[in-house]
NUDODO-920935 format. One record per residue: residue number from 1; x negated, y negated, z negated of N, C-alpha, C in turn. Coordinates in steps of 0.05 Angstrom, whole numbers, padded with zeros to 5 digits. Layout:
N
- NUM/X/Y/Z/X/Y/Z/X/Y/Z .
...
//
This chain:
76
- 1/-00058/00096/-00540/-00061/00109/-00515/-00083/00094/-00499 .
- 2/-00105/00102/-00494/-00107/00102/-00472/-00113/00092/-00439 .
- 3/-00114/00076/-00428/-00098/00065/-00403/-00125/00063/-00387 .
- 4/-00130/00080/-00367/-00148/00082/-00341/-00152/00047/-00333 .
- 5/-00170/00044/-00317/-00179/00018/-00305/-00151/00012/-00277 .
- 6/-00156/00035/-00266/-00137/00037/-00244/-00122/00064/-00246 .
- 7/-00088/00050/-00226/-00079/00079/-00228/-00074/00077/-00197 .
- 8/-00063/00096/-00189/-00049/00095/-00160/-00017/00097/-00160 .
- 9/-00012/00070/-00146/00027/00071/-00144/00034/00084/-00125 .
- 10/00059/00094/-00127/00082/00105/-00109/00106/00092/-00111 .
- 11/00118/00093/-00089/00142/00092/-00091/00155/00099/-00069 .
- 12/00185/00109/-00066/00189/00124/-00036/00201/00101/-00019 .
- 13/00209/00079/-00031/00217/00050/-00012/00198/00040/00005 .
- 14/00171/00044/-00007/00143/00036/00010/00129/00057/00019 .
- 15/00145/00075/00038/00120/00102/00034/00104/00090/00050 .
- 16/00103/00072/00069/00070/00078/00089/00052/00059/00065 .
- 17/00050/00046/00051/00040/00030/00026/00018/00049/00007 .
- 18/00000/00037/00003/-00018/00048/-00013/-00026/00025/-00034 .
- 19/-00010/00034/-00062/-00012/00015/-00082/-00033/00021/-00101 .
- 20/-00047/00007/-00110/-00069/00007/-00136/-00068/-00015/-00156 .
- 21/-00057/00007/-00190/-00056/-00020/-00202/-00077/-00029/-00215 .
- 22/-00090/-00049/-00221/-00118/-00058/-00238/-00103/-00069/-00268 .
- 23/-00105/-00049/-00294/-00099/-00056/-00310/-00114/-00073/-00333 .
- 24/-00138/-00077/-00331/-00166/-00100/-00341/-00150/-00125/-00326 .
- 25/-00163/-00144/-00344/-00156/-00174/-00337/-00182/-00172/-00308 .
- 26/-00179/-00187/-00284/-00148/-00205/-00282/-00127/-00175/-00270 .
- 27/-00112/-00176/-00279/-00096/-00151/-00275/-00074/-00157/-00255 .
- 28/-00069/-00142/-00239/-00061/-00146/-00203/-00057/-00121/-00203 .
- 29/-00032/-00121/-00176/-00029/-00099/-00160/-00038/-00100/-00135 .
- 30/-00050/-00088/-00119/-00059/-00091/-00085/-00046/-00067/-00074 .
- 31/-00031/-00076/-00050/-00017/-00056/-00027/-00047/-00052/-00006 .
- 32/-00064/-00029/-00016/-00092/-00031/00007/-00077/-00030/00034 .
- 33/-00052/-00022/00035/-00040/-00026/00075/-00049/-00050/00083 .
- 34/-00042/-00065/00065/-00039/-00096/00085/-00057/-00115/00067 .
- 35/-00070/-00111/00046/-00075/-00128/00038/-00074/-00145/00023 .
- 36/-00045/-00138/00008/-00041/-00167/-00005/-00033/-00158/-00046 .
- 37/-00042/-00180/-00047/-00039/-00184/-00087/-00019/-00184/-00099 .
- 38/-00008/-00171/-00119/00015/-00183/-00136/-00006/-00190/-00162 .
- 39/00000/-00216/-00181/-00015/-00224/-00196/00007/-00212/-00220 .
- 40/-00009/-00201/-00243/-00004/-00198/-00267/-00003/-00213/-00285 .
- 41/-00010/-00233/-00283/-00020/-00258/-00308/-00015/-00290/-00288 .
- 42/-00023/-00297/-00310/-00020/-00337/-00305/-00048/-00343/-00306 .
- 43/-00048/-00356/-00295/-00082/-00369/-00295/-00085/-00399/-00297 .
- 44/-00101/-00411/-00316/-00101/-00436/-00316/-00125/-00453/-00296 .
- 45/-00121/-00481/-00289/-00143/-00492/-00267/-00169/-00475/-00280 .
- 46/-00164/-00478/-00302/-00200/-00479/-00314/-00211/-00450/-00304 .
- 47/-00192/-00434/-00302/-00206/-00414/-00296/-00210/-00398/-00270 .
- 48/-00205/-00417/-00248/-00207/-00405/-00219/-00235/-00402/-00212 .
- 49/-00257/-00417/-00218/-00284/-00405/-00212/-00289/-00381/-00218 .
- 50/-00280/-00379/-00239/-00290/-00342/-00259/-00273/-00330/-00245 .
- 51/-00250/-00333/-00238/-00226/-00309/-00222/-00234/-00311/-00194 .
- 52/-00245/-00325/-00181/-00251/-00324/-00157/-00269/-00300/-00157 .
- 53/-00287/-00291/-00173/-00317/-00271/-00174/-00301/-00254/-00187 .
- 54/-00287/-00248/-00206/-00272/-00239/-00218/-00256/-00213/-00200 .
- 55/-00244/-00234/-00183/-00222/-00220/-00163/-00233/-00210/-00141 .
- 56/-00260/-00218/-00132/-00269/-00211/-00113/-00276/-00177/-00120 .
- 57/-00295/-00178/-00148/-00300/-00152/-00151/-00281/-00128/-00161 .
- 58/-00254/-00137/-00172/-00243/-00119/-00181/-00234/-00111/-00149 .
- 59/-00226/-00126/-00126/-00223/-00116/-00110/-00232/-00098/-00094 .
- 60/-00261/-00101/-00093/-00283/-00082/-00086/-00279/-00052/-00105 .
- 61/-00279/-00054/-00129/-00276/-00036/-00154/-00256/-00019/-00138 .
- 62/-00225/-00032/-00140/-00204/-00023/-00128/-00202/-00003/-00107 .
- 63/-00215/-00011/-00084/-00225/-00004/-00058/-00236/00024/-00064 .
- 64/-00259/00019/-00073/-00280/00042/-00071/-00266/00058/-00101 .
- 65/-00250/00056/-00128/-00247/00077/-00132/-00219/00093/-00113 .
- 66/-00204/00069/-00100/-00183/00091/-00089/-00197/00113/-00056 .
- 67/-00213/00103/-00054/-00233/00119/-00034/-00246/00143/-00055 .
- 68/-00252/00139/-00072/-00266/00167/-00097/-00245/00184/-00097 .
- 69/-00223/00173/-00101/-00198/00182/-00115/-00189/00206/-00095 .
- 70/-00184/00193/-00059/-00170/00206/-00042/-00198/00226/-00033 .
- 71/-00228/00226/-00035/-00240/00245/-00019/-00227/00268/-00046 .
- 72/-00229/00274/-00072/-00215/00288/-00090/-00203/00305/-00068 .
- 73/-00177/00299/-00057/-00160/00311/-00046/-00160/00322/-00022 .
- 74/-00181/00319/00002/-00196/00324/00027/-00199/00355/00013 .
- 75/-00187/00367/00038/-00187/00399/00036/-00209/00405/00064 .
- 76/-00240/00417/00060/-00240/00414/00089/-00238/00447/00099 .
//
């Protein structure tokens, strides 16, 4: 199977929440409401320079495809 870069989460316990999961290493969940990371993986010292650029861009990635994603659904 399969598996998209990103998907979009739901759940009805978080409805005001807007979840995006990044399934490529480094693989994370981001709540775009507020901001914040759940980490998928372990990371060792050695590799926080590369995950720093790493994380910066999947976040960007993140961002702008869940912005692709929702104009999709803009009825005007």
């Amino acid at each position: 199977m399969k598996v998209p870069k990103f998907l979009l989460g739901d759940n009805s316990e978080f409805q005001d929440h807007i979840f995006v999961v990044h399934t490529e290493f480094p693989r994370f969940i981001i709540d775009l409401t507020i901001d914040e990371i759940e980490w998928l993986e372990e990371f060792d010292r050695q590799d926080e320079d590369e995950l720093a650029t790493e994380t910066e861009n999947a976040i960007k990635e993140a961002t702008a495809w869940y912005d692709e994603e929702i104009k999709k659904y803009d009825v005007d």
